[in-house]
C-alpha positions in Angstrom: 19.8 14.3 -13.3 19.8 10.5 -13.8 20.1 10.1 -10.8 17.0 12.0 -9.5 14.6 10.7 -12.1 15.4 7.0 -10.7 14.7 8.4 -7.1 11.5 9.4 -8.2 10.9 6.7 -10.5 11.3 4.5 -7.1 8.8 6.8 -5.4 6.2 6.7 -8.2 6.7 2.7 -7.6 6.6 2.4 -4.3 3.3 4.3 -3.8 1.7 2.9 -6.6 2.4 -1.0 -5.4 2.2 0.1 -2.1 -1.4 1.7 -2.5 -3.7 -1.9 -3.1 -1.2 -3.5 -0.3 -2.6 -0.9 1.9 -6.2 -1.0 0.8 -6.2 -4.7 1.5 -4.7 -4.8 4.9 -7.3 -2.1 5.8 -10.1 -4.2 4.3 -8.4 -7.3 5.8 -8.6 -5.5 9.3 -12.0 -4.0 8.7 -13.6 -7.3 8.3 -11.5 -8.6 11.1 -12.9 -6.1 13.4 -16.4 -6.6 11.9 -16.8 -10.3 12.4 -17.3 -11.8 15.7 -14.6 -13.7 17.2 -17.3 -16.0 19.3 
């Protein structure tokens, strides 16, 4: 059971820091693909 509960307690934690991490790169991208490069 302990066990478990940590693995999901990991999961919970990993998508929730993972989430803005993932919004910035796409904005990061997005406005890299946006701006001109001349």
């Amino acid at each position: 059971m302990k066990e478990a509960t940590t693995a999901k307690g990991k999961m919970v934690l990993l998508m929730v820091f993972s989430s803005p991490i993932i919004v910035m790169a796409m904005t990061v991208i997005i406005s890299t693909i946006s701006s001109p490069w001349q």
